[in-house]
Structure formats: structure tokens, C-alpha cells
N, C-alpha and C positions, 0 to 999 in steps of 0.2 A: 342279243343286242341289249344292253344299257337304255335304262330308262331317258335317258336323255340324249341317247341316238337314236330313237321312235322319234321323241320329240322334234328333231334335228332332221331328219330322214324326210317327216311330213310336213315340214317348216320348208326344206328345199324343195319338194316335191310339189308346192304349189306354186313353183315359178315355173314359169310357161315353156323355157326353156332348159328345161331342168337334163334334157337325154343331151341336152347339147354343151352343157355346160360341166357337167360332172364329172368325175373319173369313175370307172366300174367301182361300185362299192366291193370295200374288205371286208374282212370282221371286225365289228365295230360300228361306229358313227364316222356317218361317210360325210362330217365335218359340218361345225354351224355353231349352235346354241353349246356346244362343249368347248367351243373355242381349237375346234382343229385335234383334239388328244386324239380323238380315235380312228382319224381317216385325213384324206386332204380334199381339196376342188382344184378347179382350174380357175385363172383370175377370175375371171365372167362368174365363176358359182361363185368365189369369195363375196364380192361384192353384191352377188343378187341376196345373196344369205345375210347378207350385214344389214340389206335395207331391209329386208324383211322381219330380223331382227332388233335392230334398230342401235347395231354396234357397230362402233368405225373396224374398218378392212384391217388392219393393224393387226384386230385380235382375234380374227376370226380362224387362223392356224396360216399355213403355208399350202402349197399349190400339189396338184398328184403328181408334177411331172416327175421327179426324182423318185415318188414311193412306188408307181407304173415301173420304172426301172427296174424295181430289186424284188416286185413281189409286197414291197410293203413288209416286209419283215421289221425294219428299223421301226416305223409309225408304229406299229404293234407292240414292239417291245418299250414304247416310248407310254404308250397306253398301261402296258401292264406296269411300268415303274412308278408313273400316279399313282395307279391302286394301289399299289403298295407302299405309299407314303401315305396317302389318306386310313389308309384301312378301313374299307367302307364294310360297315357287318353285312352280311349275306341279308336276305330280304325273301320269306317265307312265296312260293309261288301261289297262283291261284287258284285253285282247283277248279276244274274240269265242272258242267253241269253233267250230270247223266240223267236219261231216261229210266233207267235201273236202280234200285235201292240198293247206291254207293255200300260198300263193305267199310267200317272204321275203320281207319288206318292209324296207327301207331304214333302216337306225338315222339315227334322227331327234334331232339336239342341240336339248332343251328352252334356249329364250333364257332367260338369265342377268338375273339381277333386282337392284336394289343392293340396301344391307342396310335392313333397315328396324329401327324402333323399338317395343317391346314387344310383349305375345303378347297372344291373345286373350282369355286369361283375365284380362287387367287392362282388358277394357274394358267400360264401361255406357252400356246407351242411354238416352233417355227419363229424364234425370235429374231428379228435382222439385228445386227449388232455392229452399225456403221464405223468401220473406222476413219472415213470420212465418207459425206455427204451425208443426206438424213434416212429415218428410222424405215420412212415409206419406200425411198429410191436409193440406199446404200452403193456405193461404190465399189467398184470392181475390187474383188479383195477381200470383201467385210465377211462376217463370220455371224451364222444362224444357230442360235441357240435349242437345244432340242428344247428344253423346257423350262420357265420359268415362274419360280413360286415364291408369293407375297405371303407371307403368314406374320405380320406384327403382335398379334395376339399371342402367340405361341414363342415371341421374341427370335423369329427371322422375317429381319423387313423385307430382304432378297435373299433368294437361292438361285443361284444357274446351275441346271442338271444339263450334264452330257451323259447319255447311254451310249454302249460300245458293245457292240455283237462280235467284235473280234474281225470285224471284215477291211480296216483298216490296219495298216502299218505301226509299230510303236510310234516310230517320229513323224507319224501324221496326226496321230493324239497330241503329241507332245507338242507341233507345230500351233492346233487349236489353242494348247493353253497362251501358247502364247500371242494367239490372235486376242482373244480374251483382255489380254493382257497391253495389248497394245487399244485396242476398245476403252478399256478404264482410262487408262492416261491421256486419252483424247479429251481436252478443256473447251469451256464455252463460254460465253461474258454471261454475267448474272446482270440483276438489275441496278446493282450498281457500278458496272462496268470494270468487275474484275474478276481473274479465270474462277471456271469452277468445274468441274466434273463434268463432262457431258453427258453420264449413265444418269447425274441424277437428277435430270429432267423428268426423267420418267419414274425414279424408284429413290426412297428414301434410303438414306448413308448408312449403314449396320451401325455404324458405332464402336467399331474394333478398329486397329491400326491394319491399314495395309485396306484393299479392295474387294467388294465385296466375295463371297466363297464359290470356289464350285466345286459339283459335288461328280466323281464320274461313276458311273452306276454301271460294272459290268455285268451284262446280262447273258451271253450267251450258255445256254446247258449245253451238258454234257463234257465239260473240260474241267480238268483233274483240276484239284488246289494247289498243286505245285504247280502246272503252266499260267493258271491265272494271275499265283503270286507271283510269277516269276514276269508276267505284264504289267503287272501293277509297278516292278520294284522299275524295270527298262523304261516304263512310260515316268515314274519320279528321278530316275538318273537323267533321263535329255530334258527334263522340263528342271531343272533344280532353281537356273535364275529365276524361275517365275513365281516359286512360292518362300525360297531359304531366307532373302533377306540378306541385312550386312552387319557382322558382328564390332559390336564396338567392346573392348576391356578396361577392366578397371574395374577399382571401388575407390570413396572418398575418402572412406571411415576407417579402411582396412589395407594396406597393402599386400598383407601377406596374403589373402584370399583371394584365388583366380576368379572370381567372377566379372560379369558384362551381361550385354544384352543385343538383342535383336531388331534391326529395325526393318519394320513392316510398312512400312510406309507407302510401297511401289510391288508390294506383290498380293499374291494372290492366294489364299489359302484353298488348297487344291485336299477333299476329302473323297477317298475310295472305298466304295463298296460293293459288294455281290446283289442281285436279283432274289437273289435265295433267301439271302440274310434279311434283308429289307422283305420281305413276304413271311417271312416265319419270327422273328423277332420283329419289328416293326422301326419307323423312322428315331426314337428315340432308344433302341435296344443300343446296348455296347455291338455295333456293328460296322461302326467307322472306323478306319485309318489315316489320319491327316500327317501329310508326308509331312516329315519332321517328327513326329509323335513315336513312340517306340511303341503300341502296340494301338489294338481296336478299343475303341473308349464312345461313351454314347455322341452325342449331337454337341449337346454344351462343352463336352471336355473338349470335343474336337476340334469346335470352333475357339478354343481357347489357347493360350499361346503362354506357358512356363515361362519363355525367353524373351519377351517383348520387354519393352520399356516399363508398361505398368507392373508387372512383378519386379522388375528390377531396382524398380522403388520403395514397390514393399518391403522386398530384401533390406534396401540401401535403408531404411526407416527402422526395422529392427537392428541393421547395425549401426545407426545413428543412436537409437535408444539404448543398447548394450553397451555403447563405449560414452555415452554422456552419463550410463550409471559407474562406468570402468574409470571416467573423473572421478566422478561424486566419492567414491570408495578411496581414489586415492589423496583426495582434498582433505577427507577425513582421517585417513591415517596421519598424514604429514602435520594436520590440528594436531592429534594427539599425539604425534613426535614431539611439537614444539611444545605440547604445553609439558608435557614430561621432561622435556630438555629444561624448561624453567623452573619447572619445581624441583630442580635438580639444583639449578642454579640458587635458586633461596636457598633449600636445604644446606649448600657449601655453604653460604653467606653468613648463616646463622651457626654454623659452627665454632668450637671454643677447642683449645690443647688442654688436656688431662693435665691439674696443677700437680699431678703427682708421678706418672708416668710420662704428661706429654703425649699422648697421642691423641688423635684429633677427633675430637667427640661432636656427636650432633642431636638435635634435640628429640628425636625419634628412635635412637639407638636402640634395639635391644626391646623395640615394639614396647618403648615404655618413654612417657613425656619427661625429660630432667631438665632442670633448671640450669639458665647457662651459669656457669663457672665452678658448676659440680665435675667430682670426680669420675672414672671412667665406670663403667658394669664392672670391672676387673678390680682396680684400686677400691672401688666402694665394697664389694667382696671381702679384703682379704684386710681391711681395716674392720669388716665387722667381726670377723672372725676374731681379729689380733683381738679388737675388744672385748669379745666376749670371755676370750680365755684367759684376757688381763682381770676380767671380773671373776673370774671363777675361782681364779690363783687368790685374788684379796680376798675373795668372799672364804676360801679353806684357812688363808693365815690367821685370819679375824678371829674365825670357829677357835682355830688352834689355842692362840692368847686367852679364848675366852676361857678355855678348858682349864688351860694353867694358872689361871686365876684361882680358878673356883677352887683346883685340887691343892694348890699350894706343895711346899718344897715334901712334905711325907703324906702326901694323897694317897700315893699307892700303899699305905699299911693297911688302909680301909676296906 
């Protein structure tokens, strides 16, 4: 028995009518100061334990009469699913006095636990979940929560845990979620006289689209992983309206690209996991499955959602920002289209006709600046050439006169 089912145990025990009020204690705390995790009462114990405690009836768990029915196996397995979201470290026991000089015993390393998710003080069992009338006298109908945990520190302002021994039907499971679900949508006047949530009178909004999560925790051993998965996949096929949402398509920015998004707004993020998994890895291990999600992913991914509206902004925002630079690129090119097309335009304007060929010269021709109303690269060529060879012919006849000057009519007898 838990240090805080002694406590609990002799906290009831001093009510006067304690053999008349109780249900045969299970294993565990047979209900009080734990808030109901590990046992149940009957109203009369509820209430004597609350005053004694000095907690309203509300949270003091739920009644034996149901857990008297089955042996109490559910409450136990509802017990063992806390612990293993808390993950409380083992706790050394106290040894024994002896009259005999005790023999030392071997320092024993307590196995190491991962970390787990909130204390026990944020959690409630036996939750009524009125879908109408209230928390205390729910109406025929309304749906008990096996357990519910506050952890804001840890960023889950609420979790509703349903555990499943497998003693129920798939579409009895799937009936809850959507009791759950018809729960959320129940409104109530705020104080300024208009609707608002009725869950959250009592428990703060997550802060994600759609209603707060739940989590179902299947517990029973001994069943293979294919029948388990094979419950998991039956209990997300009849439950689909209550966690898929309605797909809206489209993009702004893009038409070619199929995307859209999800809206969450009216359901319920429904996450699955084993007894086992949640004891050997811990509440934040990759050991979730959140229907929609294609595999097991820790706490945060699971409560997270790819296809909601918030991602599909982010998207929508990188392709806002891709195709405002897929302008800017092409604003820039079409600048330097036009300014190219003008400097094309001057360059014609400033053009002159070769005075000698005629053909149409420009003042860059030939990656060399010429002056307007010069001759072409071609015609200025073949005029220096002509010239030069017209100097070379004068320059040989000159020599030649001069020769025969010098030699006169009988030079060659010399």
C-alpha cells in the first residue's frame, strides 16, 4: 500500500462509521487523500472523507459500487496508469530493527525510471462529465472520466485518460469518444453573457485547435500486438468523426500545389497507447499514436497537428515569401530587359552609313569608340593598306630617280 493510502486508510478509519460506509478494501487506497486513484467509497464514505479532509466530494474519486461489480480490476488498472505517467522513483524500504547483530547487506542500486508528467496532486479520478445538468448531479447519459490530469507546468493544462482492459466492445469505446465529444460542445453564459465552453469552468483551454485530448491507455496483458493494434485501428475507424476534422483545399500563392488544411475546431484529439509502453519508456517516450498521425511520436508531436490551420499558414507564408521573391526576380529581369532594349535603342539612334561602303556603322563597332561620320572597320582597313602600298610604290620610284641621277647616262662603266 502507497504512502498515501496509509494516510487515506487512517484519515477514513477515524470516522465513526467507517465498516458502514466503505467498500471492502482492494489493493491500494481504499480512497480519500489520493483523490479516489486507488480504491473507491460509497457516497456516505465520499463525503465523510471529504470533510475530514477538507476537499469538496467532487474530487474525492467515485463510488465502490461499479468496482464491487468486476473485482475492481478497472480501478487498479486506472491506479497502475498514474504511476506510470508520474513515474514515481522506487522509495528505499525501512529496515527491520533486530535484536541480533544485523549481517550488512549489499547496497542495492534502486532501477532508474524516465521522467514522467505531472504530480499527483493534478490528478482526478471518476470524473462526471455532464452533458447536461451539473458536475455534482449529471444527467442520465453523461460520461465519467476514468482520469483526469492537470499538468500546466509541463504544458498539458488538461488530459482525459480513458483506460481499456479490453472488457468493453470496439463501438463502446468509440461510443465514449464521442460522449466526450458531445461533453465539449456543451456551452454555458460567461460573464458577459455569451456562450462559452462548459468544460471550461473547470479546466483551462489547451490552446490547440479543436477540444481538449484524450488519451486511451490500453492496459490489459497478455494480448499479442497484432490484436491490440488491430483494437486500436477498429476503435479509430468508428470514432473518425470525432477526432479527423474537415478538409478545406487550396493555396493563395499556388495553384498548382494540392495543398489545404484541417479544421479542428469541433473535435477531439484522441492519442493511443499501451500499459507497457507508458511503464517502460515513460509519458514523454515516443509511445503515442494520435489517430491521424502515421506512426508513434512522443507527447508534443502527438498533440501536434501537420494539417491544422496553423501549419497551413506557415506553408501559406513560405509560399507567400517564395513567389514575392519569384516577382522581385522577375521585376528585375524585365528592368534589365528594358534597359537593354534602350540601350539598343540609343545605340541605333547614334548610328551613321559607311561614306564609303554604306553600311551602317555604330559608335561601338568592333569594341572600339569611332567618331560619327568615319568609315567602316572594313573600308578604314583596306584604305590603309591601299595607302600604305601607295607609299611604298612612291617611296621605291623616288629611290629609283634618285639612283639615276647620281649614275647618270654611263654609270655602269664604273
Amino acid at each position: 500500500m502507497c504512502r498515501r493510502s496509509v494516510t487515506c486508510a487512517r484519515t477514513c478509519a477515524r470516522s465513526a462509521w467507517w465498516s458502514r460506509w466503505a467498500a471492502p478494501p482492494s489493493r491500494g487506497c481504499p480512497g480519500g487523500r489520493c483523490g479516489g486513484i486507488c480504491g473507491n467509497l460509497t457516497p456516505a464514505g465520499l463525503a465523510s472523507a471529504a470533510t475530514e479532509l477538507g476537499r469538496p466530494v467532487k474530487e474525492m474519486g467515485g463510488t465502490a459500487r461499479d468496482a464491487a461489480k468486476a473485482g475492481a480490476p478497472h480501478a487498479l488498472a486506472v491506479t497502475d496508469t498514474i504511476d506510470a505517467f508520474c513515474q514515481s522513483p522506487p522509495q528505499p524500504t525501512k529496515p527491520i530493527a533486530r535484536r541480533t547483530t544485523p549481517v550488512p547487506a549489499p547496497v542495492r542500486e534502486l532501477p532508474a525510471r524516465p521522467a514522467g508528467l505531472g504530480h499527483l496532486r493534478g490528478w482526478e479520478t471518476e470524473v462526471p462529465l455532464p452533458v447536461s445538468g451539473t458536475f455534482t448531479t449529471p444527467a442520465r447519459g453523461s460520461l465519467r472520466a476514468d482520469a483526469v490530469l492537470t499538468a500546466p507546468e509541463a504544458g498539458v493544462p488538461v488530459l482525459f485518460v480513458e483506460v481499456d482492459n479490453h472488457t468493453e466492445p470496439d463501438a463502446v469505446v468509440a461510443w465514449k469518444i464521442e460522449s466526450y465529444r458531445r461533453f465539449f460542445q456543451r456551452t454555458t453564459k460567461d460573464h458577459r453573457g455569451r456562450d462559452a465552453p462548459f468544460w471550461q469552468t473547470l479546466w483551462a483551454p489547451s490552446g490547440r485547435d479543436g477540444h481538449p485530448p484524450l488519451a486511451l491507455v490500453f492496459a490489459k496483458d497478455g494480448v499479442s500486438p497484432e490484436a491490440r493494434m488491430n483494437r486500436m485501428k477498429k476503435i479509430r475507424d468508428l470514432s473518425t468523426a470525432c477526432w479527423q476534422g474537415t478538409w478545406h483545399s487550396g493555396s493563395v500563392y499556388d495553384d498548382t500545389i494540392k495543398d489545404g488544411y484541417r479544421d479542428y475546431s469541433g473535435t477531439i484529439p484522441v492519442l493511443a497507447t499501451t500499459l507497457a509502453q507508458l511503464r517502460r519508456r515513460g509519458p514523454h517516450g515516443p509511445v503515442w499514436w494520435s489517430y491521424g498521425h502515421p506512426g508513434w511520436e512522443t507527447l508534443q508531436d502527438a498533440l501536434d497537428n501537420p494539417e491544422d490551420h496553423r501549419a497551413y499558414r506557415h506553408r501559406e507564408e513560405q509560399r507567400r515569401t517564395e513567389h514575392a521573391a519569384q516577382e522581385e526576380r522577375e521585376r528585375q529581369e524585365e528592368r534589365e530587359r528594358q534597359e537593354r532594349q534602350e540601350a539598343e535603342s540609343r545605340r541605333k539612334a547614334a548610328a551613321w552609313p559607311c561614306p564609303t561602303c554604306h553600311r551602317q556603322i555604330f559608335p561601338d563597332d568592333d569594341w572600339e569608340t569611332r567618331p560619327p561620320g568615319s568609315d567602316c572597320t572594313v573600308c578604314t582597313s583596306i584604305n590603309k593598306r591601299e595607302r600604305e602600298a601607295a607609299e611604298a610604290l612612291a617611296a621605291e620610284e623616288a629611290a629609283a630617280q634618285e639612283e639615276s641621277k647620281k649614275n647618270g647616262l654611263f654609270g655602269f662603266l664604273r
